[in-house]
C-alpha positions as CSV (number, residue, x, y, z in Angstrom):
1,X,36.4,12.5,-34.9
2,X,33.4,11.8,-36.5
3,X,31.5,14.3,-38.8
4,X,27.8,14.7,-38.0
5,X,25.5,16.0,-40.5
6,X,22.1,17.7,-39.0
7,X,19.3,18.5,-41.3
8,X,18.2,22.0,-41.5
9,X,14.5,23.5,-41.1
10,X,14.1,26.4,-43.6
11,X,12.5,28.9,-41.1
12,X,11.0,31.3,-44.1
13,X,9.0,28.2,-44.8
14,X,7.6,27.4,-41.5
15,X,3.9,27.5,-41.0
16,X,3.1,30.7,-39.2
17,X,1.0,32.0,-36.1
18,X,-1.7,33.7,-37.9
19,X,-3.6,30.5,-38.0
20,X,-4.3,30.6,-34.7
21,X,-5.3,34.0,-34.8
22,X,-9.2,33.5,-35.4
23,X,-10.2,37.1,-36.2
24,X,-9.4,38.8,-39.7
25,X,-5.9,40.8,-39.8
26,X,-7.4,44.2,-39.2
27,X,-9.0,42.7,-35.7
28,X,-5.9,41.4,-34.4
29,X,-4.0,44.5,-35.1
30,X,-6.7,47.0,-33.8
31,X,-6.2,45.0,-30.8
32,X,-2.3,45.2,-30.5
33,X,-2.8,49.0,-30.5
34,X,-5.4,48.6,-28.0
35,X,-3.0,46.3,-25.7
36,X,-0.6,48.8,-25.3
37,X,-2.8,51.2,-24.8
38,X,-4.9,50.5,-22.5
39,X,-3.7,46.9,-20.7
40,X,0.2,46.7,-21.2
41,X,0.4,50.0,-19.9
42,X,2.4,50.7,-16.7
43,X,0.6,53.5,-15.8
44,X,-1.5,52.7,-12.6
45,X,-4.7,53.2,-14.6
46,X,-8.1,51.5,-13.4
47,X,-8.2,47.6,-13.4
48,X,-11.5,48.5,-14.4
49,X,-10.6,49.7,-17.7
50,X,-8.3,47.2,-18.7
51,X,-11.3,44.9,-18.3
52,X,-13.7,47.0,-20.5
53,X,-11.1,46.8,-23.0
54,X,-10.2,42.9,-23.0
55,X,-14.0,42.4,-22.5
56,X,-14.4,44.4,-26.0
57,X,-12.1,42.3,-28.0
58,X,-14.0,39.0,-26.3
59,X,-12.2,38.1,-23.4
60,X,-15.1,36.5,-20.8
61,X,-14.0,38.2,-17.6
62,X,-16.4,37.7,-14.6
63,X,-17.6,40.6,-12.0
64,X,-14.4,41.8,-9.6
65,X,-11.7,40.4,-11.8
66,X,-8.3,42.6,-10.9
67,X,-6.2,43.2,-13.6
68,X,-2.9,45.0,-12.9
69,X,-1.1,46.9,-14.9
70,X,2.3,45.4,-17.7
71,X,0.4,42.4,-18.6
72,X,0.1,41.2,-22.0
73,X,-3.1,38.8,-23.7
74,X,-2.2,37.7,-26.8
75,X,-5.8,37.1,-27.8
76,X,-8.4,38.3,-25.7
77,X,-11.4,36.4,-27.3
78,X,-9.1,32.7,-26.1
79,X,-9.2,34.5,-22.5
80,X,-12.0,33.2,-19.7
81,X,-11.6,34.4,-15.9
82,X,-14.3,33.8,-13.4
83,X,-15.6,36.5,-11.0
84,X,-13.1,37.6,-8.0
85,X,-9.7,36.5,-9.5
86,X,-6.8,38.7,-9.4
87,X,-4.2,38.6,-12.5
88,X,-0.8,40.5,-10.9
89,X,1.4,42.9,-12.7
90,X,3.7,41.5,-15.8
91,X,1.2,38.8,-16.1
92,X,2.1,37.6,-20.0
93,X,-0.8,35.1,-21.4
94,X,0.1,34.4,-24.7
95,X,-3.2,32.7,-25.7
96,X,-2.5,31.4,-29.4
97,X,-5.4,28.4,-27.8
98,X,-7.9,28.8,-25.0
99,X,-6.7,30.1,-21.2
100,X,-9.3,29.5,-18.8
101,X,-8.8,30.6,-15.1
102,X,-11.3,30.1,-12.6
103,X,-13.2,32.0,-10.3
104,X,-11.1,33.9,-7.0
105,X,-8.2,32.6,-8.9
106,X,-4.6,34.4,-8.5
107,X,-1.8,34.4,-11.1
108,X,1.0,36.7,-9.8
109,X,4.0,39.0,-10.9
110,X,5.8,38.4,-14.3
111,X,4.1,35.0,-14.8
112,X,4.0,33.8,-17.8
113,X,1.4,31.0,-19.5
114,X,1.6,29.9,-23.2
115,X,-0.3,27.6,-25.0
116,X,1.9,27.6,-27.9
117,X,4.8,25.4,-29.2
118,X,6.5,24.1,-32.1
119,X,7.0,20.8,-34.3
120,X,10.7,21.1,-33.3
121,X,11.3,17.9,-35.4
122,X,9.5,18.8,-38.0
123,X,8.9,21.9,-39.7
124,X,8.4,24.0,-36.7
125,X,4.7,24.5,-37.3
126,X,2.1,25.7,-34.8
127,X,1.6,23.0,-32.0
128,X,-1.0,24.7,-29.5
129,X,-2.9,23.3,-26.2
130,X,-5.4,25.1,-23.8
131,X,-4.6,26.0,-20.4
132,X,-6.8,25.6,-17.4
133,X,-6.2,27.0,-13.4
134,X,-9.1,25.9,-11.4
135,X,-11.2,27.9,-8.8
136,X,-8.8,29.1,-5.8
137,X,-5.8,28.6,-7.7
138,X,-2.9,30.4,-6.9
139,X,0.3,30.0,-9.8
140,X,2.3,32.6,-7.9
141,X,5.2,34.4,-9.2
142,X,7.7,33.7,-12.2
143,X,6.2,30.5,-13.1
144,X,5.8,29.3,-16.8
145,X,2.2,27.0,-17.6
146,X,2.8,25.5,-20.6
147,X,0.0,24.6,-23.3
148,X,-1.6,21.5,-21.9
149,X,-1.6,22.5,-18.4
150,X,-4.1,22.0,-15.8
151,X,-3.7,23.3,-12.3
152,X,-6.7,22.2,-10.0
153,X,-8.8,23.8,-8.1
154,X,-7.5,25.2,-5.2
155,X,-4.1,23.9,-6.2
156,X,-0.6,26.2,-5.3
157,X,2.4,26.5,-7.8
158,X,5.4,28.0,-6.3
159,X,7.6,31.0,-7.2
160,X,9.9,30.0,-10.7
161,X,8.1,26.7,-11.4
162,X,7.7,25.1,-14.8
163,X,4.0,23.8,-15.1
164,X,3.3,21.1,-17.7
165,X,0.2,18.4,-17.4
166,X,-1.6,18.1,-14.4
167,X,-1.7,19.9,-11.0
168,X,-4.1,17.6,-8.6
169,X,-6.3,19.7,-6.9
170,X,-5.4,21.3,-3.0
171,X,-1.9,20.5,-3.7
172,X,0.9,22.6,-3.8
173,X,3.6,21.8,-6.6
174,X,6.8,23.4,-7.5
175,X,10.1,23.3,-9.4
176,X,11.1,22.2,-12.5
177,X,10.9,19.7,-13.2
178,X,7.4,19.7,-10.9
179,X,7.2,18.0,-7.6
180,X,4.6,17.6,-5.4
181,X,5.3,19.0,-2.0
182,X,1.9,18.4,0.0
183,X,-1.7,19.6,0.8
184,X,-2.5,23.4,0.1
185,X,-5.3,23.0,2.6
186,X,-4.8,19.9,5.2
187,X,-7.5,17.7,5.9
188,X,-7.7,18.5,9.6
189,X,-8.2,22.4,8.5
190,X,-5.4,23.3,10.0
């Protein structure tokens, strides 16, 4: 049997998150106390509210924008949504880059989308990518859009799929690894 020596990262010396926090350290945790206040909350308070409150840490949320309750934005002034779209409940955007979601947009229950990674090979620093959904997206529920990701307009991702690179637009995808299944919308309308 043959011995195989690995190398070690030292974890205590990896680069941390806080560079991609953009804000001083008093903003960031002003908002984590705001979060689960007002927007991780499960209580069936107004979708209105929620929005107030991201909109007051920067988040860019367009008119009629439903945002249900148990969801989580890591940083609200990387969020962008367009008027009309619906985030669902347990909706976890950890935003350590930009997240941009189109207008009458849906992202369902417990989905999660996360811009960050690491150098695995390396020294497990920071690696982050934006995400984009397009207009009349729907990334339904359970699905995970990794940093990098764009899902086009009026493009479907079905429950539990793994989203990395690029979703054509009117197509529905699903999986993991990601297949395309079709049309979201046939030609023919029907």
């Amino acid at each position: 049997m043959l011995a195989h020596k690995t190398a070690t990262i030292d974890l205590s010396k990896a680069p941390g998150s806080r560079e991609a926090w953009d804000k001083p350290k008093p903003v960031v945790y002003l908002w984590a106390v705001a979060e689960r206040l007002f927007v991780t909350n499960s209580w069936q308070i107004s979708s209105a509210l929620r929005v107030k409150v991201l909109r007051l840490f920067g988040a860019r949320i367009g008119e009629g924008v439903i945002f249900r309750p148990r969801t989580r934005v890591g940083f609200p002034w990387k969020l962008e949504i367009g008027d009309r779209s619906w985030i669902g409940e347990g909706v976890w955007i950890h935003n350590q880059d930009q997240v941009r979601i189109g207008h009458d947009a849906v992202i369902s229950q417990e989905t999660f989308l996360t811009t960050g990674s690491h150098a695995h090979r390396r020294d497990m620093a920071l690696i982050t990518s934006p995400i984009s959904i397009g207009d009349g997206a729907w990334v339904t529920s359970r699905c995970v859009v990794l940093g990098g990701a764009d899902v086009g307009d009026n493009a479907l991702v079905s429950p539990q799929s793994v989203v990395k690179g690029s979703v054509p637009p009117n197509t529905i995808a699903g999986g993991n690894p990601l297949a395309f299944l079709g049309p979201r919308f046939p030609a023919d309308g029907r």
